[in-house]
Backbone as numpy.savetxt, mean C-alpha at the origin, in Angstrom:
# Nx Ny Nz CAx CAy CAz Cx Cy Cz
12.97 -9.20 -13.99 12.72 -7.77 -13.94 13.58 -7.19 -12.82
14.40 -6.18 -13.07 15.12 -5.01 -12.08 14.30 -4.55 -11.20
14.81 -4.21 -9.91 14.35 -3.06 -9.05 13.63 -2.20 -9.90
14.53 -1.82 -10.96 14.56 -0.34 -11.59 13.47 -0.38 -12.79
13.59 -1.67 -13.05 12.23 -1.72 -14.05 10.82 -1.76 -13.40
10.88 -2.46 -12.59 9.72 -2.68 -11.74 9.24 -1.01 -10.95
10.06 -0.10 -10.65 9.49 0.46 -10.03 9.35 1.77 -10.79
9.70 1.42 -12.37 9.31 2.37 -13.53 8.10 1.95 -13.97
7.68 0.36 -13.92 6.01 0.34 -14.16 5.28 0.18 -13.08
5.55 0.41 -12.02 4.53 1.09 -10.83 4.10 2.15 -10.84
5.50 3.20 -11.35 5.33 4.29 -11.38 4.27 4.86 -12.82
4.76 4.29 -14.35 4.27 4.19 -14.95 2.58 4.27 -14.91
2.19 3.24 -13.90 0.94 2.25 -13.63 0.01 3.69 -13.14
0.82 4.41 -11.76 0.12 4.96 -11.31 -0.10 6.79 -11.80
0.76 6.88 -12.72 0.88 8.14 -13.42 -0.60 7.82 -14.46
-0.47 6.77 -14.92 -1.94 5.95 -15.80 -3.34 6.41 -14.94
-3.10 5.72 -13.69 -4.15 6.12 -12.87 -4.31 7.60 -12.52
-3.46 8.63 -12.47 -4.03 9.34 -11.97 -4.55 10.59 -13.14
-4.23 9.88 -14.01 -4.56 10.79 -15.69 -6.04 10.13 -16.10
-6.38 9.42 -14.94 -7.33 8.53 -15.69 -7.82 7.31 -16.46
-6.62 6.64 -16.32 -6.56 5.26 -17.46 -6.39 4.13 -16.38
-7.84 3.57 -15.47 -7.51 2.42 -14.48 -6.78 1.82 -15.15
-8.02 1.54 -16.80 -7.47 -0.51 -16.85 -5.73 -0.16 -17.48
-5.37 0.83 -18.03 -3.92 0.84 -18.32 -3.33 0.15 -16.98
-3.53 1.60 -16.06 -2.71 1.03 -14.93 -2.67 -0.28 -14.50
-4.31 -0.89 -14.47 -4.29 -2.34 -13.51 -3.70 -3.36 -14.72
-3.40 -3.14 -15.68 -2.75 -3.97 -16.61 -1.45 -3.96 -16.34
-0.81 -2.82 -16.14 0.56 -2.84 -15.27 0.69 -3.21 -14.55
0.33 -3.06 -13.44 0.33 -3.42 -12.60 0.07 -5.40 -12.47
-0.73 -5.70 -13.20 -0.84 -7.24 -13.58 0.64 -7.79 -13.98
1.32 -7.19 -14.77 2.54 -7.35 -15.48 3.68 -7.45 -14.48
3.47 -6.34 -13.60 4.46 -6.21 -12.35 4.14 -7.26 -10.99
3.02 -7.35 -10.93 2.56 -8.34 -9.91 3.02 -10.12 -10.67
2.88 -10.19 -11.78 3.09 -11.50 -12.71 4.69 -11.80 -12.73
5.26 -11.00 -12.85 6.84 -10.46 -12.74 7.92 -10.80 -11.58
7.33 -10.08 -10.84 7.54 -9.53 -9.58 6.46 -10.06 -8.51
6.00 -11.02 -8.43 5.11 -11.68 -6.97 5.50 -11.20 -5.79
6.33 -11.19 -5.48 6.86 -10.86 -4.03 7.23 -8.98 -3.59
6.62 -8.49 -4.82 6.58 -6.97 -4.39 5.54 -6.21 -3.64
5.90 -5.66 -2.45 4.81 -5.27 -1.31 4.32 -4.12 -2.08
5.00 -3.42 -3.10 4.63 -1.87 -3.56 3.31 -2.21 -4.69
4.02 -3.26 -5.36 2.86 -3.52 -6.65 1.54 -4.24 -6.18
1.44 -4.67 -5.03 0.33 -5.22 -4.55 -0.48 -4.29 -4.18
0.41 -3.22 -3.55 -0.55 -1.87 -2.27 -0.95 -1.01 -3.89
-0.06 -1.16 -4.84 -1.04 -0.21 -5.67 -1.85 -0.70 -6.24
-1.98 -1.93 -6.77 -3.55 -2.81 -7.12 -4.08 -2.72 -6.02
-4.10 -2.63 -4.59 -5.15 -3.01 -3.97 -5.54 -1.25 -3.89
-4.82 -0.25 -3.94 -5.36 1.18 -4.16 -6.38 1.39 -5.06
-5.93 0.70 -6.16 -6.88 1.40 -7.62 -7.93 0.71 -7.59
-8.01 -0.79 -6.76 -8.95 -1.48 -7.12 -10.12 -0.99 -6.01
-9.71 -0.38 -5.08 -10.43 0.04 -3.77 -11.27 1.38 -4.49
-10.26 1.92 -5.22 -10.68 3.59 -5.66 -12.06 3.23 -6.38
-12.12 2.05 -7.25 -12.91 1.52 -8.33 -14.10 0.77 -7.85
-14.09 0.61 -6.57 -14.96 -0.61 -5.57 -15.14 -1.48 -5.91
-13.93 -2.06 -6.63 -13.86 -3.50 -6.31 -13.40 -4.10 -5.59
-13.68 -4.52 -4.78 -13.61 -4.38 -3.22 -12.80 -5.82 -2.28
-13.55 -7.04 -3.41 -13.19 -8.49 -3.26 -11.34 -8.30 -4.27
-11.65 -7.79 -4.71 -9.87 -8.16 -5.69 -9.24 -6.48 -4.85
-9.44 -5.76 -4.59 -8.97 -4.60 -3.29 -7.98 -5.67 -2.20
-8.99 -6.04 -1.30 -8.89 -6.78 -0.25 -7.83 -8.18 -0.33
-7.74 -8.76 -1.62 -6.65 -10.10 -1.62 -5.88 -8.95 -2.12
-5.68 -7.96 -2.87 -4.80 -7.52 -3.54 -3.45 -7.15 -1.65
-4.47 -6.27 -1.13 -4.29 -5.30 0.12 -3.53 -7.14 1.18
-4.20 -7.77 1.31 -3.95 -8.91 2.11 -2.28 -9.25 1.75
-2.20 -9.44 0.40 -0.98 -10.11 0.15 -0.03 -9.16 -0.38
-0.31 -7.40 -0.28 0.90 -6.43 0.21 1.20 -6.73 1.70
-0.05 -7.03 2.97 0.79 -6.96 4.03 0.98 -8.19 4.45
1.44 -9.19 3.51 1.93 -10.66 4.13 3.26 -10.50 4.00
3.12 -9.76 2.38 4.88 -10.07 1.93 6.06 -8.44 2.90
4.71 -7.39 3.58 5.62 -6.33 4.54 4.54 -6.16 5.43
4.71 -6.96 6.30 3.95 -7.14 7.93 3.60 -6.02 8.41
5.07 -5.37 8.44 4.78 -4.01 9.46 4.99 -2.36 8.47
4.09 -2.92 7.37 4.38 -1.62 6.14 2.56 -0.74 6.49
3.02 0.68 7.70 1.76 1.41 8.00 0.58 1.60 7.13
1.48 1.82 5.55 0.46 2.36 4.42 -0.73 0.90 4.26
0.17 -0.15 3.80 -0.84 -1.50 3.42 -1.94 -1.51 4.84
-1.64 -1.57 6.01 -2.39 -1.87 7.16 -3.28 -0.65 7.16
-3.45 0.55 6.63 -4.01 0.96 6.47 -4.99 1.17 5.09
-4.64 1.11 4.65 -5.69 0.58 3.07 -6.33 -0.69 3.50
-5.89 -1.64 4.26 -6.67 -2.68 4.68 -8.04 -2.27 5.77
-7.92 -0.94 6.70 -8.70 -0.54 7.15 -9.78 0.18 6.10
-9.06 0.65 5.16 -9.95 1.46 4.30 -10.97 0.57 3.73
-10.53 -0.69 3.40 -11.30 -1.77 2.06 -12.05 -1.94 3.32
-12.14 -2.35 4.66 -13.20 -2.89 5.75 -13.97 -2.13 6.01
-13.55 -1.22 5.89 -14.70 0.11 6.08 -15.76 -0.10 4.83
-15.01 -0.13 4.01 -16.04 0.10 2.17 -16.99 -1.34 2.65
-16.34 -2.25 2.72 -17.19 -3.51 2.90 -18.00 -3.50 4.03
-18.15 -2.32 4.70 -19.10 -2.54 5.79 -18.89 -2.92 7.25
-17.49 -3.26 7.25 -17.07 -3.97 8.63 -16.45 -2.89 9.32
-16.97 -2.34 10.20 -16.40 -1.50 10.98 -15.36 -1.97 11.79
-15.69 -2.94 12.80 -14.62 -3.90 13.88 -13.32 -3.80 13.27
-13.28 -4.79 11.77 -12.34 -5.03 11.40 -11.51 -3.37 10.56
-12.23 -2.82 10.22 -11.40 -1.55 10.15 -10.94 -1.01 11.05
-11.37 -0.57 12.49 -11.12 -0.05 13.48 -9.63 -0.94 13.72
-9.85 -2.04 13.41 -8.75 -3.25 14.08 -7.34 -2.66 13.19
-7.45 -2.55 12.26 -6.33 -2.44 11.37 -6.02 -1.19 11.55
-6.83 -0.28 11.36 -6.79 1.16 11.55 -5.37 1.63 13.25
-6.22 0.84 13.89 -5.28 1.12 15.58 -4.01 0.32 14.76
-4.11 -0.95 14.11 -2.85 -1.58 13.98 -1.54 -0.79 13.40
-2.11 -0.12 12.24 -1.64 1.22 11.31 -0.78 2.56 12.05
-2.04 2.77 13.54 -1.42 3.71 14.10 -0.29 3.66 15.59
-0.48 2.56 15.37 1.34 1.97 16.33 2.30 1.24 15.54
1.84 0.81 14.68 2.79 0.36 13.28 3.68 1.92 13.14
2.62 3.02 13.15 3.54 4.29 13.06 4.55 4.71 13.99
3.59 4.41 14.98 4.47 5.09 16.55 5.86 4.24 16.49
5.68 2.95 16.62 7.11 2.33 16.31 8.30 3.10 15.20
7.53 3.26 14.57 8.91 4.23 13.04 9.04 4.85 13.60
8.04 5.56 14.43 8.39 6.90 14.56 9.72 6.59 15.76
9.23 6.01 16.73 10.42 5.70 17.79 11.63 5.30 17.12
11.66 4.55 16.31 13.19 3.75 15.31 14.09 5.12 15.23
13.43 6.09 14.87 14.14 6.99 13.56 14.88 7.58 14.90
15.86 8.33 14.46 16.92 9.13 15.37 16.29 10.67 15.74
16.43 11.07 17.03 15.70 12.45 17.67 15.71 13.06 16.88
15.65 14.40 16.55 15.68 15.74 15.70 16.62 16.27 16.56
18.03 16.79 16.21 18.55 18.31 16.53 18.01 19.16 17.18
18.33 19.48 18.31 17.58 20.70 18.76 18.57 21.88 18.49
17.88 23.16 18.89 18.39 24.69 18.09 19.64 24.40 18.14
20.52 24.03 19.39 22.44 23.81 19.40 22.63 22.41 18.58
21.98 21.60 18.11 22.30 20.95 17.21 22.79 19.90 18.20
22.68 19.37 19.08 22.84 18.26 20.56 21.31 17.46 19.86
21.93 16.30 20.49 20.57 15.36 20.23 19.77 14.89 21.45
């Protein structure tokens, strides 16, 4: 499977989901995850839909093994706070949650200043 295919049935997957059709989507998404194992995007969106749905145990491996295969990807570390929360664990949400929000601060530092009004950096 292509980049380009793969990220036409993610997209696919989640246009499904948001019209309403989980099991379409999580069937895509099965296809793309079966496909494609090593995609951080197709994991974070099974572990989305499956969180949306409270399923909470297939959420959580889904969410786990988006942020193995992208460590420092803010969105997954945060859906991982979200599923700990649903499950009751505050600690461990709080944990991921702070992890999420210096996972940001770092991008945010990476990226290059903004222009100011004279256009000097």
């Amino acid at each position: 499977m292509t980049e380009d295919e793969l990220q036409g049935l993610i997209e696919e997957a989640t246009f499904d989901y948001v019209t309403g059709d989980p099991s379409s989507a999580l069937e895509k998404l099965g296809r793309a995850t079966a496909q494609a194992p090593e995609s951080p995007q197709a994991w974070h969106a099974v572990a989305e839909i499956e969180l949306s749905l409270r399923h909470l145990d297939q959420a959580l491996a889904a969410g786990e093994r988006a942020l193995a295969l992208a460590p420092g990807d803010p969105l997954s570390i945060a859906t991982l706070s979200r599923i700990w929360m649903e499950r009751g664990d505050k600690a461990r949400a709080e944990h991921y949650g702070a992890r999420a929000r210096v996972q940001g601060w770092k991008d945010e530092l990476r990226a290059p200043p903004p222009a100011d009004a004279d256009g000097l950096r």
